[in-house]
TORKOL-4160 file (C-alpha; in steps of 0.2 Angstrom, whole numbers, padded with zeros to 4 digits, m for minus):
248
<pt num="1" X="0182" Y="0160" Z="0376"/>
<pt num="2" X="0182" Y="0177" Z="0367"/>
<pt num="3" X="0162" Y="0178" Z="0368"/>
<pt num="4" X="0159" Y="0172" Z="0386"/>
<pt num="5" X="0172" Y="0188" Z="0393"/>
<pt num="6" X="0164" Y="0201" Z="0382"/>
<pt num="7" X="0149" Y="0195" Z="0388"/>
<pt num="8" X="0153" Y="0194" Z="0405"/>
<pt num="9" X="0162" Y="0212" Z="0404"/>
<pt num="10" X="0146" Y="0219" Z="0395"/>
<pt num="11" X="0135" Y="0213" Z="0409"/>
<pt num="12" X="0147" Y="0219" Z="0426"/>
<pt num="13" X="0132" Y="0224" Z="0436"/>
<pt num="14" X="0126" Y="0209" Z="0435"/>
<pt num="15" X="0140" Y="0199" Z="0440"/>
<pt num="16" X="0143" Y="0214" Z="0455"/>
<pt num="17" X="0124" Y="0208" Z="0463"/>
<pt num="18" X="0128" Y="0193" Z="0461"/>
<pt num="19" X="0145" Y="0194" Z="0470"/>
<pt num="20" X="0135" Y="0203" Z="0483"/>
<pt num="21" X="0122" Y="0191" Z="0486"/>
<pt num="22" X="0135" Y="0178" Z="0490"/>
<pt num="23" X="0145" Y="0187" Z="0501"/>
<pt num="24" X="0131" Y="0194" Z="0511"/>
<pt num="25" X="0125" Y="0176" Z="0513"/>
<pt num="26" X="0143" Y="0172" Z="0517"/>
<pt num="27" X="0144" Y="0184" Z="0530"/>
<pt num="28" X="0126" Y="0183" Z="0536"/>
<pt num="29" X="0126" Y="0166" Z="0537"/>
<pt num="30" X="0144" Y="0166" Z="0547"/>
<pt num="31" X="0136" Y="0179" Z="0560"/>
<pt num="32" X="0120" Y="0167" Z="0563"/>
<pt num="33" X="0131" Y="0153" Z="0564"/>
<pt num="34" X="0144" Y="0160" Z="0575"/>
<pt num="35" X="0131" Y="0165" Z="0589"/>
<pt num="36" X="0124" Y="0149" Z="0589"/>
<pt num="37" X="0140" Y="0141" Z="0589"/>
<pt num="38" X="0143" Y="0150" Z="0606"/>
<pt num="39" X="0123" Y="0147" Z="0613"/>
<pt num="40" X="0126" Y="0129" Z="0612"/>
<pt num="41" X="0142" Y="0125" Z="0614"/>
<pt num="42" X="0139" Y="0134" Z="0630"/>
<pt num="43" X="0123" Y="0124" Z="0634"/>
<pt num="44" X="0133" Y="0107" Z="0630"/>
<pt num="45" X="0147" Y="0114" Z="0645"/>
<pt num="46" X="0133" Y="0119" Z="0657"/>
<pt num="47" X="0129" Y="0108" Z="0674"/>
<pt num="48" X="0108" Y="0104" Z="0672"/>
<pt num="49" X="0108" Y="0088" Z="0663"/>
<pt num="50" X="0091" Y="0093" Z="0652"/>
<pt num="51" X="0101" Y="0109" Z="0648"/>
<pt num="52" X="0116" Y="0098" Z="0637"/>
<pt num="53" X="0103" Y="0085" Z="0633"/>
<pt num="54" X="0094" Y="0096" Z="0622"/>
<pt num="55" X="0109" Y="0105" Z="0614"/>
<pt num="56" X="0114" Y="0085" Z="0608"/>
<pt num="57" X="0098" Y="0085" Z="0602"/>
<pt num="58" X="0099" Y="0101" Z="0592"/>
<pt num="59" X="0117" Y="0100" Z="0587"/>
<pt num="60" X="0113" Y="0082" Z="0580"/>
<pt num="61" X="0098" Y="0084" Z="0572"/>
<pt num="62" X="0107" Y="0098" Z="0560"/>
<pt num="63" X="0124" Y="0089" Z="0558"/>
<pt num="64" X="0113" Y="0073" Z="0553"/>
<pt num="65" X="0103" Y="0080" Z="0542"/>
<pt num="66" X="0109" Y="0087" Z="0522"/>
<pt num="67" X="0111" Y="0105" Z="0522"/>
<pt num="68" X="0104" Y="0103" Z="0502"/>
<pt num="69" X="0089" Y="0094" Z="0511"/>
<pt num="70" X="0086" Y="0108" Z="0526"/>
<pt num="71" X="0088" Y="0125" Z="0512"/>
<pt num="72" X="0072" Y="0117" Z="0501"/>
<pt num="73" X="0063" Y="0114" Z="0518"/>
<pt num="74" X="0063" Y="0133" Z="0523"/>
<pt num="75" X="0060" Y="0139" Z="0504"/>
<pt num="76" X="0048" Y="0126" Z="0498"/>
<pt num="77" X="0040" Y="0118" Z="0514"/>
<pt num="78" X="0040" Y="0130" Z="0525"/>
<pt num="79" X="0028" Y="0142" Z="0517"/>
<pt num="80" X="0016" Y="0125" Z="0513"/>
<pt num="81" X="0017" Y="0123" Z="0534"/>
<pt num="82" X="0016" Y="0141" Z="0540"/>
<pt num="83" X="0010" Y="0151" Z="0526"/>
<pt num="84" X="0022" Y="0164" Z="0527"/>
<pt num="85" X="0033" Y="0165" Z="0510"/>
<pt num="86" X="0054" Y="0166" Z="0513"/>
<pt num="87" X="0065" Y="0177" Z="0504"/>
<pt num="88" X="0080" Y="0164" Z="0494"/>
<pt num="89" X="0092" Y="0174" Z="0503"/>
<pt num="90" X="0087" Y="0172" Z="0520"/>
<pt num="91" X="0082" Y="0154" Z="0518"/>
<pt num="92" X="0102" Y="0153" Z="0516"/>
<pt num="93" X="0107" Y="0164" Z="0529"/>
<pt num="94" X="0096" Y="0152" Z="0541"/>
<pt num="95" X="0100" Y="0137" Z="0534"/>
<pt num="96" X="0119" Y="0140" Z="0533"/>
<pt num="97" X="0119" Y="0145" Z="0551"/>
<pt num="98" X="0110" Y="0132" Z="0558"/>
<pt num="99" X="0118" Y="0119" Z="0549"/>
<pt num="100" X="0137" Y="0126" Z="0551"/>
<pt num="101" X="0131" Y="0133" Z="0569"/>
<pt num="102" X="0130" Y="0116" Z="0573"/>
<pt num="103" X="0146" Y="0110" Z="0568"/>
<pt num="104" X="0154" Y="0127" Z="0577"/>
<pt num="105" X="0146" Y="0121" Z="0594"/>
<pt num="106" X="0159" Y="0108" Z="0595"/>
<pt num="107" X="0174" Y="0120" Z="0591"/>
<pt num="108" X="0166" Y="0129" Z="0605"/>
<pt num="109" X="0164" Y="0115" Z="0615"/>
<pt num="110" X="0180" Y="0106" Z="0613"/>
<pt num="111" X="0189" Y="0124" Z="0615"/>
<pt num="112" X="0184" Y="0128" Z="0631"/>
<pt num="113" X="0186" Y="0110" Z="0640"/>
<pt num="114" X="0204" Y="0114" Z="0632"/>
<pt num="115" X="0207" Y="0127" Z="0644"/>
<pt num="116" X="0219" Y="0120" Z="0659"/>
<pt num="117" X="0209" Y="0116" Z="0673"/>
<pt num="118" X="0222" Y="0126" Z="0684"/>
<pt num="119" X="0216" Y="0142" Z="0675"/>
<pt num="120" X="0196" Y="0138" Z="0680"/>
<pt num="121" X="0202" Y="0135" Z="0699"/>
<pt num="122" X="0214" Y="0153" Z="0699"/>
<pt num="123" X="0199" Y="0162" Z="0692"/>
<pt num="124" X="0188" Y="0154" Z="0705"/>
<pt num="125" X="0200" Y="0158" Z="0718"/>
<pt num="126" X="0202" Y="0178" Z="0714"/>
<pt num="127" X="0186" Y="0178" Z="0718"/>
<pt num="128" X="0178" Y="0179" Z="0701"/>
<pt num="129" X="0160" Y="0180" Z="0696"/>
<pt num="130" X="0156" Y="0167" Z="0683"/>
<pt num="131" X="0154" Y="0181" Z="0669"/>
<pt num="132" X="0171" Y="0188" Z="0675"/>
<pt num="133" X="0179" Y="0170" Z="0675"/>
<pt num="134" X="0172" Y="0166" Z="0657"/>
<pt num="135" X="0177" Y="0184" Z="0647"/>
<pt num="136" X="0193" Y="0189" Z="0656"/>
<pt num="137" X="0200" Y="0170" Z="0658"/>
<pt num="138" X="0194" Y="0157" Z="0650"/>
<pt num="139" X="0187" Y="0164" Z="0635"/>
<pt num="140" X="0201" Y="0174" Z="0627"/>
<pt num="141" X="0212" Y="0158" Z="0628"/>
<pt num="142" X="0199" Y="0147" Z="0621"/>
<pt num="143" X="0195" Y="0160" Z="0608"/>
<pt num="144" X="0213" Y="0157" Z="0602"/>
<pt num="145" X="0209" Y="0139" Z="0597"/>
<pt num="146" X="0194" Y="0141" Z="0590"/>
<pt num="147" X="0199" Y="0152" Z="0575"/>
<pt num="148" X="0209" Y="0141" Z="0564"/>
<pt num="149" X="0195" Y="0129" Z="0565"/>
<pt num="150" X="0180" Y="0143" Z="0562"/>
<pt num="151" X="0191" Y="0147" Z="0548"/>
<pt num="152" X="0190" Y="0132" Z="0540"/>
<pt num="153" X="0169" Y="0133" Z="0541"/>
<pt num="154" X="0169" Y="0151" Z="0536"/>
<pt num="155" X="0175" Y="0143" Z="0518"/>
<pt num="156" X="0164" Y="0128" Z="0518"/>
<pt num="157" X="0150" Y="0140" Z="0522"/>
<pt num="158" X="0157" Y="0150" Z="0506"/>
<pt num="159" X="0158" Y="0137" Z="0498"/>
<pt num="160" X="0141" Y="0129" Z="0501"/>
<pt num="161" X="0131" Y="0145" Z="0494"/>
<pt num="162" X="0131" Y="0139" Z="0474"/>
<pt num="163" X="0115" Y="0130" Z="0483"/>
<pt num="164" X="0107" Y="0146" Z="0482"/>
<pt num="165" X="0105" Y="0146" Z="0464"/>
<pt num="166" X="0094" Y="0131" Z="0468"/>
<pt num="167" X="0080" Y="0140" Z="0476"/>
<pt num="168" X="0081" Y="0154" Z="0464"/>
<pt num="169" X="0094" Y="0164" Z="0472"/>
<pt num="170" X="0102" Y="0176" Z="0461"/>
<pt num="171" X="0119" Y="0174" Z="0468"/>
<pt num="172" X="0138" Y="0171" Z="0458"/>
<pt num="173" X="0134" Y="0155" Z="0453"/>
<pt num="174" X="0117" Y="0161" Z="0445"/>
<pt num="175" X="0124" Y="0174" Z="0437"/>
<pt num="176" X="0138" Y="0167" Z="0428"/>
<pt num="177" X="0123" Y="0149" Z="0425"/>
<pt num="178" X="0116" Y="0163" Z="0414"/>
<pt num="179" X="0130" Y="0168" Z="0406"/>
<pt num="180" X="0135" Y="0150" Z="0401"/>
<pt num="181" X="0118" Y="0149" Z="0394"/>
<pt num="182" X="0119" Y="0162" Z="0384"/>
<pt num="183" X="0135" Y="0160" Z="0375"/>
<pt num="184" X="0135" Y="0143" Z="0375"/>
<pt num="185" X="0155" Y="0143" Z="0385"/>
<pt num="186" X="0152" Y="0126" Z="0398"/>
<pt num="187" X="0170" Y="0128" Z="0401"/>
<pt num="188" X="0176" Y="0145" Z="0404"/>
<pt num="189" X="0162" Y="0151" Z="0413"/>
<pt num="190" X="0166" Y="0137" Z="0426"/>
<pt num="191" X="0184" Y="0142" Z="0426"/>
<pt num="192" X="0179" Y="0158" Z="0429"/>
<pt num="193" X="0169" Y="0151" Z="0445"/>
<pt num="194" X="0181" Y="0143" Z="0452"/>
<pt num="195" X="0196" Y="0157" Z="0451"/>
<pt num="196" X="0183" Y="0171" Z="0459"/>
<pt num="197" X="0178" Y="0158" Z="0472"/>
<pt num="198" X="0196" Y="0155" Z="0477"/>
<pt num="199" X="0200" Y="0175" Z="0478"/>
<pt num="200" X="0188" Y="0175" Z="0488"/>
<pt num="201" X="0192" Y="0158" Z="0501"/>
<pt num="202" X="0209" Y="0167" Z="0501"/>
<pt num="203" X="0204" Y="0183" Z="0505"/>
<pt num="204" X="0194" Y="0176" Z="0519"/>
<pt num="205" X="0208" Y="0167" Z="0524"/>
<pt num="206" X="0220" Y="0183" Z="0525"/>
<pt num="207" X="0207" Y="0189" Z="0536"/>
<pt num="208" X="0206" Y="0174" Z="0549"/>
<pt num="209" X="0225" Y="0174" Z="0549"/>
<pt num="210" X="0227" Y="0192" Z="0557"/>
<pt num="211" X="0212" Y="0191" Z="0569"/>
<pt num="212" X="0222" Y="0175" Z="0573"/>
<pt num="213" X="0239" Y="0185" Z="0578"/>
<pt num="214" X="0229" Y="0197" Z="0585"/>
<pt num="215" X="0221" Y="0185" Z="0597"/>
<pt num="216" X="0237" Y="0177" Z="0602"/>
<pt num="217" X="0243" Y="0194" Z="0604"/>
<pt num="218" X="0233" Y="0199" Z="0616"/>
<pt num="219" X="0239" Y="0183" Z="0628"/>
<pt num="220" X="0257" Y="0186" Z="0626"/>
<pt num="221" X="0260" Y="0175" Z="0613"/>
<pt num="222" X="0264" Y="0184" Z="0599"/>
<pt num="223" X="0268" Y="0202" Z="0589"/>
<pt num="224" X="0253" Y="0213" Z="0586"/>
<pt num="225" X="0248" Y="0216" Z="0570"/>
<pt num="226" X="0251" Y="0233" Z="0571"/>
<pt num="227" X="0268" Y="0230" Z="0579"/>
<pt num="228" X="0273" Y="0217" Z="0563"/>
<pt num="229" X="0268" Y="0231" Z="0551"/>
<pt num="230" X="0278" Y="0242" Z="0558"/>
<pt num="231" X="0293" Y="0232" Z="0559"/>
<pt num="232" X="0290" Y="0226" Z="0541"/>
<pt num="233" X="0292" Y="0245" Z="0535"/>
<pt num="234" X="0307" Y="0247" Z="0544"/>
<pt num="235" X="0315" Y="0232" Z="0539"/>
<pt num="236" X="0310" Y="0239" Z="0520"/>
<pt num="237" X="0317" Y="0258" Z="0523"/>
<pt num="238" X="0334" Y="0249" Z="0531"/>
<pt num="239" X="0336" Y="0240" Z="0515"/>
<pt num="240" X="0339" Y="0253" Z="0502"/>
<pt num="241" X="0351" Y="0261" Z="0515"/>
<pt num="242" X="0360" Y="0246" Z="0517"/>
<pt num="243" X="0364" Y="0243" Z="0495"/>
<pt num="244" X="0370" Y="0260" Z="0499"/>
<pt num="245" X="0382" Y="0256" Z="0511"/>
<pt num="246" X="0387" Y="0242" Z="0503"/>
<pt num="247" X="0389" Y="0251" Z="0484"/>
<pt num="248" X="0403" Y="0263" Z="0494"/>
């Protein structure tokens, strides 16, 4: 145990880049996946019957297919096809996002035929363009529902980049591999893996949470965050002035 922490503190920069590699493939590969989430869930809600057939197609082909199989694709085929080589990191960003993408078109999709018919008429009736109908109306209530479960991909997308480390990434998991090699501790360093990996699920967690209040927020259905914050500082300034009161 000893050994593998004074290496590991020895070598912080390298455990720092390697953090950094995997949150930026976290984040990148949320981004992709959330704009792609949106292009076709949209295109599986749209009238033209070629337009949802071939989002089905898409959408299938990456939920069928093993995201292990579709990362050493881009890295090692790819380049065989097309000649042009791929850096590890965005091979994961791409791979990540079509593969989770896919799966977020059917949050996207299910969220929006969520929406009460009677709100699509009233928007319809005021008179609304379609834009005007989809940002002002349908989609902030939709939005709502989509976030607890784009939460629950954001930390299997998290949790999917250790597969980096199979096509030479130098994320977390590399890093800390390395470590293990070199000090010979299987254990601890894979204890270590799995605490920084939760910090970092929760934390992303915390963060969905609030843009979830906020969200409701805006509807109506809920306190802003900035109005629970407030009301949690007072709550904490009444309280020493209430031991006061009670002490006289």
């Amino acid at each position: 145990m000893g050994d593998f922490y004074t290496y590991f503190f020895d070598h912080m920069p390298d455990v720092w880049s390697g953090l950094w590699v995997t949150v930026a493939a976290t984040l990148l590969g949320a981004a992709v996946a959330l704009a792609l989430s949106f292009v076709f869930g949209f295109m599986a809600n749209s009238r033209p019957v070629a337009v949802r057939g071939i989002s089905r197609v898409i959408v299938e082909f990456f939920r069928g297919t093993s995201l292990y199989v579709q990362l050493f694709w881009l890295y090692y085929a790819f380049p065989l096809m097309f000649g042009y080589e791929l850096t590890p990191l965005f091979c994961g960003v791409v791979a990540f996002g079509m593969n989770y993408g896919a799966y977020g078109s059917e949050v996207v999709r299910g969220a929006l035929n969520a929406v009460p018919k009677a709100q699509w008429e009233a928007a319809v009736a005021l008179n609304m363009t379609p834009f005007q109908r989809m940002r002002r109306v349908i989609l902030p209530q939709a939005w709502v529902q989509m976030i607890p479960p784009f939460t629950n991909l954001l930390i299997q997308l998290l949790k999917a980049t250790p597969l980096l480390w199979l096509i030479s990434a130098a994320d977390l998991t590399a890093v800390v591999q390395q470590m293990r090699d070199r000090t010979g501790e299987t254990t601890w360093a894979y204890v270590t893996l799995l605490v920084i990996y939760f910090v970092l699920a929760y934390a992303l967690t915390l963060l969905m949470n609030l843009l979830e209040r906020h969200a409701k927020a805006r509807l109506g259905r809920g306190t802003p965050v900035r109005g629970l914050l407030r009301t949690r500082t007072a709550e904490a300034a009444e309280r020493p002035r209430a031991t006061a009161g009670g002490s006289l």
